[in-house]
C-alpha positions, 0 to 999 in steps of 0.5 A: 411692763417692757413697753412702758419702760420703752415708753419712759425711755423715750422721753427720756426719763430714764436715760442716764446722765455722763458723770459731772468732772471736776471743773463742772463740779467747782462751777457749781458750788454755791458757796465759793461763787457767791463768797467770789461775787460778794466780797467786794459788797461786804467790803463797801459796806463796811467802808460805808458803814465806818464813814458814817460812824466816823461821820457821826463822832465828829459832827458831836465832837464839832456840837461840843466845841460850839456848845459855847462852854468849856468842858470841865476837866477829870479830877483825881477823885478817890472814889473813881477806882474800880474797888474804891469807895467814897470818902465818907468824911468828906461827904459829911464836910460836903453835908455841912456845906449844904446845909450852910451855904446851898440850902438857902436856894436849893432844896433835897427833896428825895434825901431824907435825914434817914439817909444819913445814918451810917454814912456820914452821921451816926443815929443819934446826930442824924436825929439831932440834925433832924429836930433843928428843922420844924415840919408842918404836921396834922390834921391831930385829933382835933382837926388842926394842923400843928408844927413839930420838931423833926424826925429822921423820917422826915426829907430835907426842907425846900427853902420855897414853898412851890416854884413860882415864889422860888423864881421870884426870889431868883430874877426868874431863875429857877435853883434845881433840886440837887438830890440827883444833880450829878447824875443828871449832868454831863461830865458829873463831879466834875463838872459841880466841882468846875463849875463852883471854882470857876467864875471869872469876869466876862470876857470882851464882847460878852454883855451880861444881863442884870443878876447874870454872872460868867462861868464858862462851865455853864452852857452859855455862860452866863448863869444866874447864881452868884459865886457862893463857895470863898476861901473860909466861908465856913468852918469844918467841925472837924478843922480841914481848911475850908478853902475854896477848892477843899469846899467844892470838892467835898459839896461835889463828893457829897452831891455824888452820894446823894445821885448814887447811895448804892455806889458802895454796896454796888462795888462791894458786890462787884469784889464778891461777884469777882471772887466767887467767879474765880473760885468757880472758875477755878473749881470747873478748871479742875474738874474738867482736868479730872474729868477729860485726864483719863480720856485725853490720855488713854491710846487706842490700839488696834489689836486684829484676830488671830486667823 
């Protein structure tokens, strides 16, 4: 056993190490050499990563302002507020001008008569609006195809039948469909609203095509819709003015309801979400001052043994 031992002591296995001082000791921690060496990487990546995302916003902003339209202002709408809802009113002035003025050329047909109970119509107009349309129905017993009054079950008709004879009506223009318009434009309201007010003659040095007109809202420019929307085109039922503004605004509230019909119910969930939040809160508050009151406020005292 003492020979092995002399063994391993020679090739020194088991020799002892001297003790490491302070200043070997700092030398060998990791963390401290590499948050030393590393630093400065940390730093230019940050920097490189900032430039490019600045970069990058301004390369859109610069699209933007080429895009060759102008971008439609914010309007002071009433349901922009975080607990406000829509103007149900004014979506029922913006049904009468689609029905009136945009259904001539554009259809709704995700939005059916259903849809309006209990937001802009009550059951019964909702029903008598339905029946002015006529809905081609069948096969009935016989095997024949007939026409019948519309229900509320019944969606909004197409002024075309498919959309070859809905370019030939339109010079080769197509009239989108407007049940999801606001959603699928950038800028939303506003833009249906800037680009129904703003028609002008065309500038200097721009050369519009036959059945084109200016708007400078609209990518381009030139569109191929006539301004439809004039100071008393249409009467309200209900007496508002109808001016060119007052139109735009409610056809626009209207467009927004039909992009988003749950915009109410989603606020209304957000006010319960909040309130059951801060009663939660508020509960927990409590009980953990309940809870940890005893343990924060106890003194530990250290009593020795009597000897």
């Amino acid at each position: 056993m003492a020979a092995t031992l002399r063994r391993f002591n020679g090739f020194r296995l088991l020799k002892s190490t001297p003790a490491l001082n302070l200043q070997q000791a700092k030398n060998l921690s990791t963390a401290s050499s590499w948050a030393n060496s590393n630093k400065k990487l940390i730093s230019a990546i940050g920097a490189v990563t900032g430039g490019v995302g600045a970069l990058l916003f301004a390369l859109e902003q610069s699209v933007d302002a080429n895009s060759g339209e102008v971008h439609s202002p914010a309007q002071p709408w009433n349901h922009k507020g975080l607990f406000s809802s829509l103007d149900h009113q004014s979506v029922r002035r913006g049904y009468e001008v689609y029905k009136q003025v945009c259904s001539a050329c554009h259809s709704m047909q995700y939005i059916a008569y259903r849809n309006l109970v209990g937001v802009s119509h009550t059951e019964a107009e909702a029903k008598a609006e339905a029946e002015q349309i006529t809905v081609r129905d069948g096969p009935d017993d016989t095997g024949n195809y007939f026409d019948r009054p519309g229900k509320l079950s019944d969606y909004f008709p197409s002024p075309y039948p498919n959309e070859e004879a809905a370019r030939a009506a339109n010079n080769g223009a197509y009239p989108p469909d407007l049940s999801y318009i606001v959603s699928a434009r950038k800028g939303g309201e506003d833009y249906i609203f800037s680009l129904l007010t703003g028609y002008h003659d065309p500038p200097a040095g721009v050369v519009l095509r036959e059945g084109q007109y200016f708007n400078p809202y609209f990518p381009g420019g030139a569109i191929s819709m006539a301004q439809v929307l004039y100071n008393e085109v249409i009467e309200y039922e209900d007496g508002t003015p109808p001016t060119q503004s007052q139109l735009a605004k409610d056809v626009a509230t209207f467009l927004k309801w039909t992009s988003e019909p749950e915009h109410d119910d989603r606020k209304q969930l957000l006010i319960k979400v909040i309130a059951i939040l801060g009663f939660l809160t508020a509960i927990s508050y409590y009980i953990k001052r309940h809870k940890w009151s005893s343990l924060k406020s106890r003194k530990i005292v250290f009593v020795p043994k009597e000897k």
